[in-house]
SEPAKOL-604579 format. One record per atom (N, C-alpha, C): residue number from 0; x, y, z; atom name. Coordinates in pm, whole numbers, plus 50000, padded with zeros to 5 digits. Each point is the difference from the previous one (the first is absolute). Layout:
REM residues N
[NUM, [X, Y, Z], 'CA']
...
This chain:
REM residues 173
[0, [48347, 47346, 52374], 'N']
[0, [49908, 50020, 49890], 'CA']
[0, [49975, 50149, 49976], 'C']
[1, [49993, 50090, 50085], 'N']
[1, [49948, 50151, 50006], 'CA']
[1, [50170, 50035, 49925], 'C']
[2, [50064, 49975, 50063], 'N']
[2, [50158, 50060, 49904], 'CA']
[2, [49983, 49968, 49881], 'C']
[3, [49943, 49870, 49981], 'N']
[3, [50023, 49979, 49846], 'CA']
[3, [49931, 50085, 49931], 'C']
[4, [49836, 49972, 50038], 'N']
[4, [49888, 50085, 49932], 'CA']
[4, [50046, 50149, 50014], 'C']
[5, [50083, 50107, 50059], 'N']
[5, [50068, 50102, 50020], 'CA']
[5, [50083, 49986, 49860], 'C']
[6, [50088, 49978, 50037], 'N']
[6, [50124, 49998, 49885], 'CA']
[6, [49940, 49997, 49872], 'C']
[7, [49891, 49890, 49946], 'N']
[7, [49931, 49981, 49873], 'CA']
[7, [49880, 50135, 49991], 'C']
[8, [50016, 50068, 50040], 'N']
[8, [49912, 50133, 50038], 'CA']
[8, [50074, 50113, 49921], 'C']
[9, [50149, 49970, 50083], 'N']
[9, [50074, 50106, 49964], 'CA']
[9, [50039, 49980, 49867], 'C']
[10, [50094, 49904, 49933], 'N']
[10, [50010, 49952, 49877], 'CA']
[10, [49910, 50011, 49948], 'C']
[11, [49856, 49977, 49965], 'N']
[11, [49924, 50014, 49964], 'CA']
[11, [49965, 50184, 49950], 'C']
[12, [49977, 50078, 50087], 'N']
[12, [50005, 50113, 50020], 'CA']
[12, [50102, 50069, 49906], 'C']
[13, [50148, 49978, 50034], 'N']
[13, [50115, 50028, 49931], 'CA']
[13, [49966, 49991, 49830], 'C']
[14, [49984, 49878, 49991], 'N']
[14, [49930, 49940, 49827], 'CA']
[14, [49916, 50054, 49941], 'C']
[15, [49882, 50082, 50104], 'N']
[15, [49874, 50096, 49931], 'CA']
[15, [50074, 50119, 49980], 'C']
[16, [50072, 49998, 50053], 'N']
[16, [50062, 50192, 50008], 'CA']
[16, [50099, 49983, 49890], 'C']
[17, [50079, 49937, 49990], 'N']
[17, [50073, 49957, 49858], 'CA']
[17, [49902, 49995, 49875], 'C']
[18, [49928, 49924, 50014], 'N']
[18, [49896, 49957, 49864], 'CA']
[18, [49939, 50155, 49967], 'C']
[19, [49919, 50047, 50100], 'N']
[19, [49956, 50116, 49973], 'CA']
[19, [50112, 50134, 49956], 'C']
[20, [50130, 50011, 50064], 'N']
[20, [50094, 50082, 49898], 'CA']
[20, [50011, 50000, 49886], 'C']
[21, [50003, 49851, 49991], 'N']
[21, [50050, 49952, 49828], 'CA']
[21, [49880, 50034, 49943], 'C']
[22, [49889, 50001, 50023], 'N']
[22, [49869, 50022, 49922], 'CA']
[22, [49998, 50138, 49949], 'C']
[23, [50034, 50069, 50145], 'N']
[23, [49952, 50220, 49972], 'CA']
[23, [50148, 49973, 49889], 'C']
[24, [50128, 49947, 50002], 'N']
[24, [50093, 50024, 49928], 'CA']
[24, [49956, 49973, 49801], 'C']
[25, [49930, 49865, 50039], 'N']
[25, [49975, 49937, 49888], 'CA']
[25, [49901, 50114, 49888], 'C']
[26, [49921, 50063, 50084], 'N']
[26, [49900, 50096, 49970], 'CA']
[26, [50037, 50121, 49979], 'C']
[27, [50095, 50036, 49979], 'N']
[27, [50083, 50106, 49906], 'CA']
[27, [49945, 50114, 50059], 'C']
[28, [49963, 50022, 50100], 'N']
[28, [49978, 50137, 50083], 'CA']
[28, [50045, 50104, 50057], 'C']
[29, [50125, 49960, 49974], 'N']
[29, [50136, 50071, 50091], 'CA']
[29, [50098, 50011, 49881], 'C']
[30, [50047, 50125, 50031], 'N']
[30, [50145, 50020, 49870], 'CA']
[30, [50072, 49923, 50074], 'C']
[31, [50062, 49975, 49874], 'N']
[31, [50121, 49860, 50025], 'CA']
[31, [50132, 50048, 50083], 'C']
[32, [50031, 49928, 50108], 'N']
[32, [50146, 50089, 50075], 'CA']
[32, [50116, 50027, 49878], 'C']
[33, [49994, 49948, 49917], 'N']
[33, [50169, 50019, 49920], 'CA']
[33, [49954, 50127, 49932], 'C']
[34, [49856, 50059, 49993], 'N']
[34, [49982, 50124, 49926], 'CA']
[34, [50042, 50074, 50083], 'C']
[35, [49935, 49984, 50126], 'N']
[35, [50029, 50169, 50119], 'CA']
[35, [50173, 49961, 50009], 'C']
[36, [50055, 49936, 49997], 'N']
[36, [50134, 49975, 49991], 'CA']
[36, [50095, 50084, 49883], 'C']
[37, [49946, 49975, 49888], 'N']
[37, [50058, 50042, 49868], 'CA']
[37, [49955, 50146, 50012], 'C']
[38, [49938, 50076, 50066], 'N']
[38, [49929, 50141, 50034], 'CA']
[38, [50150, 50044, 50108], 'C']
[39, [49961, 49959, 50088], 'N']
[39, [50067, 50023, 50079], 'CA']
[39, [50195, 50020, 49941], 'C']
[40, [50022, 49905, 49951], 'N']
[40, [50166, 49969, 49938], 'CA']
[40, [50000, 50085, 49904], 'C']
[41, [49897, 50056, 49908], 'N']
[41, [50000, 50091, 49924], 'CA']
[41, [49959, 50185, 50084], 'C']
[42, [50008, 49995, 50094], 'N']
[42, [49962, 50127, 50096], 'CA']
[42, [50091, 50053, 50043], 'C']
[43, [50076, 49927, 50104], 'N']
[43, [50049, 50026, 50117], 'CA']
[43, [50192, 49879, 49961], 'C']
[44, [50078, 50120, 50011], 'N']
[44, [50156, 49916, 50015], 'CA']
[44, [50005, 49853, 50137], 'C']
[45, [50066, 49940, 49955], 'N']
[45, [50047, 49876, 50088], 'CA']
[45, [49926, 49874, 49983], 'C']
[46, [50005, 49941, 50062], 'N']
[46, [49944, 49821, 49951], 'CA']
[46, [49895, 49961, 50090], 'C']
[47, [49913, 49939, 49984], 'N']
[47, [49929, 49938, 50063], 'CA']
[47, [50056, 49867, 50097], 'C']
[48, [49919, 49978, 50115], 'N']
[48, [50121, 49924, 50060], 'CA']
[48, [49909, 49875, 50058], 'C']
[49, [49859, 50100, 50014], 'N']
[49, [49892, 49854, 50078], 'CA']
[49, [49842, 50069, 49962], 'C']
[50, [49936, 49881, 49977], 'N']
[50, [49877, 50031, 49995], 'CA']
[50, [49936, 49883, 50047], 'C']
[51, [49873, 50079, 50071], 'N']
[51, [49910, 49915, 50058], 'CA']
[51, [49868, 50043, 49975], 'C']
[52, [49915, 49975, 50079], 'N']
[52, [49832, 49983, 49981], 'CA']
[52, [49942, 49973, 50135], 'C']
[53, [49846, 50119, 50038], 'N']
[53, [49995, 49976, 50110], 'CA']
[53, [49870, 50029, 50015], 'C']
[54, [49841, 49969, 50081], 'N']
[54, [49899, 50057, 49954], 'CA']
[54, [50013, 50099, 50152], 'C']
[55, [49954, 50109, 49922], 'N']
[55, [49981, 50121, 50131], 'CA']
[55, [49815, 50055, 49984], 'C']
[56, [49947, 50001, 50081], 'N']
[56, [49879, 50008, 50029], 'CA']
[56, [49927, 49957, 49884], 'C']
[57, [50007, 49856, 49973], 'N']
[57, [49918, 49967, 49887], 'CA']
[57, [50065, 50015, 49844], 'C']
[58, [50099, 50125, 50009], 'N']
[58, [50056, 49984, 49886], 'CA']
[58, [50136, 49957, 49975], 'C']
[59, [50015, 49958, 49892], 'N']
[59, [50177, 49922, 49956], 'CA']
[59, [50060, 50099, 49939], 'C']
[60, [50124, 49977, 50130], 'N']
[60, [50109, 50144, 49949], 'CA']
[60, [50117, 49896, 49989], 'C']
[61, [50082, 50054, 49857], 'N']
[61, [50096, 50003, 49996], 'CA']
[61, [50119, 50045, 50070], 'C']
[62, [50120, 49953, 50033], 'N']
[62, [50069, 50085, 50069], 'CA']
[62, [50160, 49964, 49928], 'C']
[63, [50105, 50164, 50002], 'N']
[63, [50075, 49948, 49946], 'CA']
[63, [50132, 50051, 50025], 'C']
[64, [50100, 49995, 49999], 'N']
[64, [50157, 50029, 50068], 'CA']
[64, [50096, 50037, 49914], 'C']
[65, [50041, 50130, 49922], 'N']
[65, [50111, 49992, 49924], 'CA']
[65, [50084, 50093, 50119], 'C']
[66, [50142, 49939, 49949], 'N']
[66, [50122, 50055, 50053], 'CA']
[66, [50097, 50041, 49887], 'C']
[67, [50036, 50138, 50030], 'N']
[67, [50068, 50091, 49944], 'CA']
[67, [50106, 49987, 50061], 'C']
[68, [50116, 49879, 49898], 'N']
[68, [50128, 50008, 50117], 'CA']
[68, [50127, 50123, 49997], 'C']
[69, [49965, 50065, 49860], 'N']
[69, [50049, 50124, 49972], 'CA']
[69, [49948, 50133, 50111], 'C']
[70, [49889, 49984, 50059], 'N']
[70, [49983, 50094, 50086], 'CA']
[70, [49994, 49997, 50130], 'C']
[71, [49998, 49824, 50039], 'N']
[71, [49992, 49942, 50095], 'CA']
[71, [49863, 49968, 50093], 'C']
[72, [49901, 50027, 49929], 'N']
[72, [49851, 50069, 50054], 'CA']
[72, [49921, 49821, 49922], 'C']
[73, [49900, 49974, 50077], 'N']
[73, [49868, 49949, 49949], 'CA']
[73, [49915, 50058, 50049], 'C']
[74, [49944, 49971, 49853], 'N']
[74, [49825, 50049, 50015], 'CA']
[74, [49890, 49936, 49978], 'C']
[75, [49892, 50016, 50125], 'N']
[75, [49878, 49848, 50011], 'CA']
[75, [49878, 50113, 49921], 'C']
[76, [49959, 49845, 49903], 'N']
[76, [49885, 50092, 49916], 'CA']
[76, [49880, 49879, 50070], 'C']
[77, [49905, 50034, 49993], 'N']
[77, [49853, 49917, 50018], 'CA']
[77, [49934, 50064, 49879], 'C']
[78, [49922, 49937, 49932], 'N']
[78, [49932, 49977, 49880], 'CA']
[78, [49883, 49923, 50028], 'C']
[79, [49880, 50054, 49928], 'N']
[79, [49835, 49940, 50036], 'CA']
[79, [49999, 49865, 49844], 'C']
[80, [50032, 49899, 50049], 'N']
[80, [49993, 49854, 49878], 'CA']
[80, [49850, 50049, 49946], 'C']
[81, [49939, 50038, 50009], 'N']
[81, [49882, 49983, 49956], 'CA']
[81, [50040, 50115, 49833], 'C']
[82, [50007, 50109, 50010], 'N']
[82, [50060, 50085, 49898], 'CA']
[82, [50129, 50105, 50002], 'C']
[83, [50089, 49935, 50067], 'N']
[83, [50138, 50039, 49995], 'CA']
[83, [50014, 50155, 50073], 'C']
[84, [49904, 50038, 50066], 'N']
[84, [50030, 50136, 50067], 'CA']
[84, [50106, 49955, 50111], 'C']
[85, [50061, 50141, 49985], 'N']
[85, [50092, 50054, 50102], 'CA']
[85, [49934, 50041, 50119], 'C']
[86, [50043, 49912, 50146], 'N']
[86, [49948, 49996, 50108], 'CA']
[86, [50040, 50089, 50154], 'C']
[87, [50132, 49930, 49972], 'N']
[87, [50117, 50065, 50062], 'CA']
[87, [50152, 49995, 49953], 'C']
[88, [50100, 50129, 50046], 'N']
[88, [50131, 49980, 49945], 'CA']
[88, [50076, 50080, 50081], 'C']
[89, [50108, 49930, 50073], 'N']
[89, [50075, 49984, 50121], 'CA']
[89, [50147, 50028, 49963], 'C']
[90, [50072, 50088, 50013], 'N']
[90, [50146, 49968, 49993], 'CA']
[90, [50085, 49978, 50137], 'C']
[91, [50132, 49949, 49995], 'N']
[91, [50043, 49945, 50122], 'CA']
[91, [50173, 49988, 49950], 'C']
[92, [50049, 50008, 50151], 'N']
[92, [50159, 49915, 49910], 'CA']
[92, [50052, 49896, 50026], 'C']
[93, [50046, 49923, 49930], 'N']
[93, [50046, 49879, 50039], 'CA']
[93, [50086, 49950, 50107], 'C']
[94, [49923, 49912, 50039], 'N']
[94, [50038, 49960, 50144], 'CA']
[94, [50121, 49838, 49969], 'C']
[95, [50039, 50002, 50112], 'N']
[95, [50104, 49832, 50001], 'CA']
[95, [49893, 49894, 49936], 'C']
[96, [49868, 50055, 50093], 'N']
[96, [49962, 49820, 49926], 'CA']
[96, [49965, 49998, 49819], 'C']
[97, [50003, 50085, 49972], 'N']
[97, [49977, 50033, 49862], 'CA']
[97, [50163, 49979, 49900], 'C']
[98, [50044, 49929, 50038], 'N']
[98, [50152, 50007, 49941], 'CA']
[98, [50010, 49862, 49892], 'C']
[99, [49944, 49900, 50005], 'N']
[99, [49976, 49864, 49939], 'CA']
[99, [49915, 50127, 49895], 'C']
[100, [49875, 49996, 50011], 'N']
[100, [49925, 50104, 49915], 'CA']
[100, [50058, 50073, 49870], 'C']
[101, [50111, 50123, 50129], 'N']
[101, [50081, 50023, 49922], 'CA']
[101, [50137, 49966, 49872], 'C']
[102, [50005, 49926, 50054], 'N']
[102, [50139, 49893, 49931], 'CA']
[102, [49913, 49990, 49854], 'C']
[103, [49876, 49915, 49997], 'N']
[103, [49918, 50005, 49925], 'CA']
[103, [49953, 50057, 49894], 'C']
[104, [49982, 50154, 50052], 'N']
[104, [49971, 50077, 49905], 'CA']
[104, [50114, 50036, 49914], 'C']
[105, [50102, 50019, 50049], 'N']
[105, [50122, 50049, 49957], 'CA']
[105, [50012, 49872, 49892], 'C']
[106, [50032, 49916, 50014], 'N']
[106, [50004, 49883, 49899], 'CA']
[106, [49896, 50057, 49870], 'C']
[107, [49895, 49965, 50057], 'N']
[107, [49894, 50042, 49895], 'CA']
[107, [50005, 50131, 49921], 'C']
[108, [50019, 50079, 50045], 'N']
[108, [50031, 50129, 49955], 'CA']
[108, [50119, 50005, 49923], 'C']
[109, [50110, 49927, 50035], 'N']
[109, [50151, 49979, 49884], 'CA']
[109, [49954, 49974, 49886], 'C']
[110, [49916, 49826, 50034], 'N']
[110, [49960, 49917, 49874], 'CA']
[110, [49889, 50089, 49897], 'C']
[111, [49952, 50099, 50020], 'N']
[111, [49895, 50099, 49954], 'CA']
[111, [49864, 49900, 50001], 'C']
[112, [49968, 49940, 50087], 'N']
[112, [49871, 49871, 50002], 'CA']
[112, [49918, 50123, 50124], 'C']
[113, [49895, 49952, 50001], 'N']
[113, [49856, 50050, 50042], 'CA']
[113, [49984, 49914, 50089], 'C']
[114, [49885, 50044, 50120], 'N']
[114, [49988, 49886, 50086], 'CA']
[114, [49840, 49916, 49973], 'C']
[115, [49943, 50103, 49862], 'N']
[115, [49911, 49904, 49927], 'CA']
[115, [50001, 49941, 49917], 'C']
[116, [50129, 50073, 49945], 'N']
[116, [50089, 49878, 49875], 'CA']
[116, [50036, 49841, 50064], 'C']
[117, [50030, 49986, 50123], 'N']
[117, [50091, 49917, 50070], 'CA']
[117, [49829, 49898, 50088], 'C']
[118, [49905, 50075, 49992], 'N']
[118, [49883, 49933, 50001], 'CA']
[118, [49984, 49885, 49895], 'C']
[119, [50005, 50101, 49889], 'N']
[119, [49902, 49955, 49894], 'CA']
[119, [50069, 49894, 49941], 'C']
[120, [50191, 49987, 50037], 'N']
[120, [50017, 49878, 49983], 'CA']
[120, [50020, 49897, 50049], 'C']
[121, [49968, 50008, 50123], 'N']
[121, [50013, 49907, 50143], 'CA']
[121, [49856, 49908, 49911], 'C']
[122, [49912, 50062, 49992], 'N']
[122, [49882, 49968, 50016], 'CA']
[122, [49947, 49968, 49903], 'C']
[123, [50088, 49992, 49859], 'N']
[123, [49935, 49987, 49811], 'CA']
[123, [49932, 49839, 50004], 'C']
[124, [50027, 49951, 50070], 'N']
[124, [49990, 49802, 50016], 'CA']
[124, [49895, 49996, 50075], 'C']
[125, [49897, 50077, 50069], 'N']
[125, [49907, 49973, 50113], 'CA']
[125, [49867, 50094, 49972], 'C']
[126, [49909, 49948, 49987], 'N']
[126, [49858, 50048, 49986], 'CA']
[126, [49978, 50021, 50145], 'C']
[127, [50030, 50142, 50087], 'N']
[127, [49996, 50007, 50172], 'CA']
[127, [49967, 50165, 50001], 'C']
[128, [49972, 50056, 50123], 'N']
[128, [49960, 50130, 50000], 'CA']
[128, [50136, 50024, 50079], 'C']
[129, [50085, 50085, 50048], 'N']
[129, [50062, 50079, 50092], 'CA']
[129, [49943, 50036, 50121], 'C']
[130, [50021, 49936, 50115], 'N']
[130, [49967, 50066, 50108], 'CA']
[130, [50102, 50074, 50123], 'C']
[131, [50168, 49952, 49919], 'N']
[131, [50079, 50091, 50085], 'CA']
[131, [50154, 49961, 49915], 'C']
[132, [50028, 50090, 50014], 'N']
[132, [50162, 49976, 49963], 'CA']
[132, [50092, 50128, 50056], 'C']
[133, [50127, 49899, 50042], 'N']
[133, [50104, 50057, 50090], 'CA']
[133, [50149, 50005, 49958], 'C']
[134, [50060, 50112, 49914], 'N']
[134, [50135, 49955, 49984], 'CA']
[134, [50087, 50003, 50145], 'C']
[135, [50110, 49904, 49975], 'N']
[135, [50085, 50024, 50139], 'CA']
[135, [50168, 49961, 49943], 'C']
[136, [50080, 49993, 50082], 'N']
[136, [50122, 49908, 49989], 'CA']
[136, [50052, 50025, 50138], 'C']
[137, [50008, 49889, 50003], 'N']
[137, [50078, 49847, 50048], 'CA']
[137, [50129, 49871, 49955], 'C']
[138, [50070, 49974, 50073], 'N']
[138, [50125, 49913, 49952], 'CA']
[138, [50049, 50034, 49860], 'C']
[139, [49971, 50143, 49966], 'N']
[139, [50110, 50007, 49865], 'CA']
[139, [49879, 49988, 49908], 'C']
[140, [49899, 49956, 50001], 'N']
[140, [49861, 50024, 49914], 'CA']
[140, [49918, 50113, 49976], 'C']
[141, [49959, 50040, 49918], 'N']
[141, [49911, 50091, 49976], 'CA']
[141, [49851, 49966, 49948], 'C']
[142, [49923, 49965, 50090], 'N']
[142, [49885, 49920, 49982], 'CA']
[142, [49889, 50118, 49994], 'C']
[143, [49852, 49926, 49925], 'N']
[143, [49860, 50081, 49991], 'CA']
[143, [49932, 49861, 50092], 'C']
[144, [49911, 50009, 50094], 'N']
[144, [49950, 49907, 50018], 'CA']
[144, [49829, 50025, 49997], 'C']
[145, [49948, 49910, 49945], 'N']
[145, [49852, 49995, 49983], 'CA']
[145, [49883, 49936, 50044], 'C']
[146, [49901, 50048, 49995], 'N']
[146, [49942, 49914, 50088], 'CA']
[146, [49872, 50000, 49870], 'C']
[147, [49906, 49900, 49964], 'N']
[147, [49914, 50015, 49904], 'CA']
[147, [49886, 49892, 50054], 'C']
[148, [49911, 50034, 49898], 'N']
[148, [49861, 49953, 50017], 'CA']
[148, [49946, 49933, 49880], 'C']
[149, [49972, 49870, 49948], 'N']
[149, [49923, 49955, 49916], 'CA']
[149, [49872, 49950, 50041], 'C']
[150, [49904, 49902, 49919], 'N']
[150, [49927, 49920, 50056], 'CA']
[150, [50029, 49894, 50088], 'C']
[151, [50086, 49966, 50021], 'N']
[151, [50049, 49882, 50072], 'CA']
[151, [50038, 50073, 50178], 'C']
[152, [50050, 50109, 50004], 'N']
[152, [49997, 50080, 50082], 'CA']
[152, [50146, 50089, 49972], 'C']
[153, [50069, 50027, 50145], 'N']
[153, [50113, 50081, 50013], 'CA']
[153, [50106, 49936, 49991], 'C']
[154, [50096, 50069, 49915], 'N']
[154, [50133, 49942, 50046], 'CA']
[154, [50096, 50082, 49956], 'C']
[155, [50148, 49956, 50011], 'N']
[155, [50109, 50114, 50026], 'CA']
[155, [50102, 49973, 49889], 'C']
[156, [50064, 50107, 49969], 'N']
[156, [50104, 49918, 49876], 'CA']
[156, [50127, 50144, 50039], 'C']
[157, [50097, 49978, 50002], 'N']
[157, [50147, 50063, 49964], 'CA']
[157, [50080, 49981, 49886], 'C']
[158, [50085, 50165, 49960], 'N']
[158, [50017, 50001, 49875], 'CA']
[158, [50117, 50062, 49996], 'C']
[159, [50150, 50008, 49997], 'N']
[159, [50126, 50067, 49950], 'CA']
[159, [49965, 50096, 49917], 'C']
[160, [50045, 50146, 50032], 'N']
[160, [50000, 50067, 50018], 'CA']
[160, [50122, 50027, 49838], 'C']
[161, [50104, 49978, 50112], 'N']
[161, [50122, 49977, 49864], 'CA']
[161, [50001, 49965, 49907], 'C']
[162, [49966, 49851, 49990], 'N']
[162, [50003, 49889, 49910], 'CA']
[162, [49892, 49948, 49931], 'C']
[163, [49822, 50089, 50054], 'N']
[163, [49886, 49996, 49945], 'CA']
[163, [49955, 49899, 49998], 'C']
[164, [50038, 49907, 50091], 'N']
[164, [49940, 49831, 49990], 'CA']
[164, [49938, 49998, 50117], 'C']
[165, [49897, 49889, 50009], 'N']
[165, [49916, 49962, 50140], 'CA']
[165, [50129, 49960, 50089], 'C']
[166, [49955, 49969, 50136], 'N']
[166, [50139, 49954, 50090], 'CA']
[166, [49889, 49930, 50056], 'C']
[167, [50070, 49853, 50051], 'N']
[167, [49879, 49939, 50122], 'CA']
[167, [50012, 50044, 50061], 'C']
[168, [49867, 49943, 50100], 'N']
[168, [49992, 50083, 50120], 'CA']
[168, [50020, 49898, 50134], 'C']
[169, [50065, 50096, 50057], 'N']
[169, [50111, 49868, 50141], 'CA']
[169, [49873, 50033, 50077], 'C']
[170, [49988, 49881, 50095], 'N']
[170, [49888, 49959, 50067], 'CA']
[170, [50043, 49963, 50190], 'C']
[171, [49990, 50039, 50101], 'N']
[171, [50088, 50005, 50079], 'CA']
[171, [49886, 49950, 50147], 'C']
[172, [50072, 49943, 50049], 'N']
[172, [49919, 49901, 50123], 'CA']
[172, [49920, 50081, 50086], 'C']
């Protein structure tokens, strides 16, 4: 009985912390990520590759990854969600595990597509906020993968890269 009443604690818990995102999201308080995005792609050469979201002492920072495969370098930006300030900005060079990433950008960068262009159409079908997205490749794919937030709660969607269509998403034991 104590496991159960535990577990329905935690779920429970999980569901307030969801509900309450979607609410501060719903409440238009925070610049929208595809703006500090479209700032950013309009700033600085190379593609965007991942963005996420994270609260650091109370406040929600953006965080974000473009790779310059022409120079071989990424650079990590953090951004304050609340009004799009510049927090921190990191350069680095690309490492092995960054090579899926890379494959990625390079694609994107041929096709002349944006990695908030490649948002905005993953996502034209869904009333959801953004709470992370990751380009990568894998098996010959060039995927964006997403993770979003409506009222109903979180969930994840993948999108070709190439071919600009959703891809399901494989589900694994």
């Amino acid at each position: 009985m104590r496991l159960w009443l535990l577990g329905f604690m935690l779920v429970s818990g999980v569901a307030t912390a969801t509900q309450s995102m979607y609410s501060m999201f719903a409440g238009g308080d925070y610049v929208p990520p595809l703006s500090v995005m479209q700032q950013i792609e309009k700033g600085f050469s190379g593609v965007i590759a991942e963005f996420n979201m994270e609260e650091q002492e109370g406040e929600l920072v953006y965080q974000f990854e473009l790779i310059n495969p022409l120079a071989n370098s990424i650079t990590r930006f953090e951004y304050r969600a609340r009004d799009g300030k510049l927090l921190k900005q990191k350069a680095s060079k690309v490492s092995a595990d960054d090579l899926g990433e890379v494959e990625a950008t390079r694609l994107i960068a041929a096709k002349d597509q944006t990695f908030s262009g490649l948002i905005a159409k993953a996502t034209k079908d869904h009333k959801a906020f953004l709470t992370e997205a990751k380009l990568d490749h894998d098996l010959g794919i060039s995927y964006l993968e997403l993770k979003l937030l409506d009222d109903t709660g979180k969930f994840k969607l993948a999108f070709d890269v190439e071919n600009l269509r959703p891809l399901p998403l494989l589900k694994w034991d």
